[in-house]
N, C-alpha and C positions, 0 to 999 in steps of 0.2 A: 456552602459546600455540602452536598449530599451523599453522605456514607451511607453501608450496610457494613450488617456486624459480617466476620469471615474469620475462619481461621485455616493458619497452614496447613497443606500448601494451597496456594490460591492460584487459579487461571488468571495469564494477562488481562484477557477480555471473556467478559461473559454477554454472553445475547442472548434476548428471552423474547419468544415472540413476537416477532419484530412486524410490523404491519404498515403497508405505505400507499397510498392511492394516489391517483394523479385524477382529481373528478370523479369519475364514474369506473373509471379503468384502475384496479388491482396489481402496483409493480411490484409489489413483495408481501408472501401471504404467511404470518405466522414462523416467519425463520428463526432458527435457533442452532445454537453451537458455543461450543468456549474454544479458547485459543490460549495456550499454555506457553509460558518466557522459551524462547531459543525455537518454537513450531514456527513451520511454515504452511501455509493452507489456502490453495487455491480453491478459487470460486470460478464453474463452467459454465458454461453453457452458450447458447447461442444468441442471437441483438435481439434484443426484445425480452429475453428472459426476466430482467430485472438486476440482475450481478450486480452493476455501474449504479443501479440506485440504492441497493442492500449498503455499497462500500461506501458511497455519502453518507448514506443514514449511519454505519459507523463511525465515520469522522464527525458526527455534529452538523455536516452541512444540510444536512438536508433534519425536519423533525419527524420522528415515524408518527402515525395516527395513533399506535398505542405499540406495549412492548420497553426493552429497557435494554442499554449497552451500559454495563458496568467498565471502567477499565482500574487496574490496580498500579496505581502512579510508583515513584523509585522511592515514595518513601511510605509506601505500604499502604495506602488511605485507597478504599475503594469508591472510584467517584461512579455514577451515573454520570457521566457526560453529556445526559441530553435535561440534565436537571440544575449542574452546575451553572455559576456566571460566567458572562461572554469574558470576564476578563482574565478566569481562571482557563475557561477552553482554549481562548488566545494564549495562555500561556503554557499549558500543554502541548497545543500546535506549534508552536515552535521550540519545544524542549522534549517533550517524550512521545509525540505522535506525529510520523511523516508521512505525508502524502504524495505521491508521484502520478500527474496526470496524464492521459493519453495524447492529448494534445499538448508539446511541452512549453505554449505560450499561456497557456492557464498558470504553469507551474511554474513561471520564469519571467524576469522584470527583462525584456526583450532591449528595451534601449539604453540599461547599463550593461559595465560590464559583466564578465565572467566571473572576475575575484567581487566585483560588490554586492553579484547574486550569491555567492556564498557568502560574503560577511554580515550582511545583509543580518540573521536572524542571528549573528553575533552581537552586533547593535543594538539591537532591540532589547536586548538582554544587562547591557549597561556597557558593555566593552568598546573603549574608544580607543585605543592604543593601535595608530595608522601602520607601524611599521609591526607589530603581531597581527593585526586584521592581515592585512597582507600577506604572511609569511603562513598562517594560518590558510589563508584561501588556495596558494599555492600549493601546499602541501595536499589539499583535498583534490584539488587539481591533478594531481598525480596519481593518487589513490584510484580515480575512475576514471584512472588511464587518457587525459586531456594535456597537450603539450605545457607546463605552465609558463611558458613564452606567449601564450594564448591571454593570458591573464587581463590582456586591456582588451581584449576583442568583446564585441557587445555579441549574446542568440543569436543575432541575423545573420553574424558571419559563422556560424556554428553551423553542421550538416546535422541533419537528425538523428541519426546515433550518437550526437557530439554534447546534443541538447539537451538527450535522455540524460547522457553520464550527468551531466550538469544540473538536472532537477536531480539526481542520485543526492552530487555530492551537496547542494544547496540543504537537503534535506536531514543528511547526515551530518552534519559539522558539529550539532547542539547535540550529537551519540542518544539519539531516542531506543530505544525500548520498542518500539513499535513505528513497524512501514507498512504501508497500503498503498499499494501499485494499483493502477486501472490499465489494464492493456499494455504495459510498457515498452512491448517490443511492436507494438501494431504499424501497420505500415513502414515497416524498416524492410531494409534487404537481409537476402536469407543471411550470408556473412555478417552482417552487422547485428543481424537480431541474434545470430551463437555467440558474438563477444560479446555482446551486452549481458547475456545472460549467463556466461562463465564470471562475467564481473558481480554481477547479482550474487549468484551463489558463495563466489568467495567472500564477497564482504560480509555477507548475513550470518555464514558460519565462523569470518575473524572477529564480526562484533556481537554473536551470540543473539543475533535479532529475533524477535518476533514479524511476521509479514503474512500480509494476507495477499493474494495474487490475484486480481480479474482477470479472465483470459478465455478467448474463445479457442484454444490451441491447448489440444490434450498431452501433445510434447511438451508446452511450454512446462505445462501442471507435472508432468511428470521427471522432470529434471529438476524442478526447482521444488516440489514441494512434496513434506511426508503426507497427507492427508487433504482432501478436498469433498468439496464440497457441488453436488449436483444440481442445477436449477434449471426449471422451464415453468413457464407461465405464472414467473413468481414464489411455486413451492421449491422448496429444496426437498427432490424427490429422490435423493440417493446421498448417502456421506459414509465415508469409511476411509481408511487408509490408501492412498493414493493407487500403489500398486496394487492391492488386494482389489481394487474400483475397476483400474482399468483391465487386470487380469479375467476379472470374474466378474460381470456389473449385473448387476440382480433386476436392476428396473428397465422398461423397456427404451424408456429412451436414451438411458448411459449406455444401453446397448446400441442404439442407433447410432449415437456420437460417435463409439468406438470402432464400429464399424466403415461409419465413413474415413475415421480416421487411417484405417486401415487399408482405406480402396484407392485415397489419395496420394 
């Protein structure tokens, strides 16, 4: 396990120069920021920018070429996660770092059900008690607003706002410390993607989350988060306080964005 010395107060996540190429092609150049327990901080930009690789390279999934993601676990120990064992990152992954994919069959075991995709990383963790797994999944079922009558239905019969809540509550049951959304309202309808994202916000602020947001959607960023962060062709050419960004965006292209944003 790979510590650094720190002392209080410490950032959830620290990122230091983060560097990723894909061959010859540059998806993320030099990124850096920290991210403090209970912040919310989207990441913009447009397809191609790099966001969706910055936020793997966060998670462990992806390994940056050079650069370092500290994160500071619930019992104070600051890990490099790209330095730690697979068996210690698995165990973070499923207990203090969520991830919610844009596609919600990356994020979701499709041919069980709804209550086994939530108990699912309860198991893992030693708990076999069928009638709390249960009672436990149901309860989360509720929580991101899913009938729990729904509870034997497998994804496939889920609608796509149905499947999002469902990667939500899959991810929350072990109470992480830390969410990483990719896109999570993308391709939903306009009414599903506002309940989705009133559910986001309330839960984040009942469970004091930490969250980082991909999103090519400057409303999305700006509902859901204090602070974000600006990318194109890889750099983060703009960061500052969310509102203060889109109010007054200093670099030419947060000017662009917001402008579109504004003409659509």
């Amino acid at each position: 396990m790979t510590l650094i010395s720190s002392s209080n107060p410490k950032p959830l996540l620290s990122v230091r120069e983060i560097y990723k190429s894909y061959g010859r092609r540059v998806a993320v150049r030099g990124v850096s920021f920290e991210l403090w327990p209970g912040e919310i901080l989207a990441v913009v930009g447009e397809s191609g920018s790099g966001k969706s690789t910055l936020l793997r390279t966060l998670a462990a999934q992806l390994q940056p070429d050079s650069g370092d993601v500290f994160f500071t676990s619930k019992d104070d120990q600051v890990l490099n996660l790209h330095a730690i064992s697979e068996a210690t990152l698995r165990y973070l992954s499923r207990t203090e770092i969520g991830f919610v994919h844009q596609n919600s069959e990356d994020g979701l075991r499709m041919d069980v059900t709804a209550g086994a995709n939530v108990a699912e990383r309860l198991m893992s963790l030693g708990q076999r008690n069928y009638s709390k797994l249960r009672e436990t999944a149901r309860m989360w079922l509720e929580k991101v607003e899913i009938d729990p009558s729904r509870i034997d239905d497998t994804p496939r019969q889920y609608s796509g706002g149905m499947r999002q809540r469902l990667q939500i509550a899959r991810n929350l049951v072990t109470l992480p410390t830390l969410m990483l959304m990719d896109e999570p309202t993308s391709g939903l309808d306009v009414s599903v993607q506002a309940k989705l994202l009133d559910l986001l916000r309330n839960l984040v602020k009942q469970m004091k989350l930490a969250a980082i947001i991909v999103t090519h959607d400057l409303s999305v960023a700006r509902l859901l988060s204090q602070r974000m962060v600006v990318m194109k062709d890889g750099l983060a050419v703009e960061q500052g306080l969310t509102d203060q960004v889109l109010d007054d965006p200093q670099h030419p292209y947060t000017q662009l964005l917001v402008s579109s944003m504004l003409s659509s």
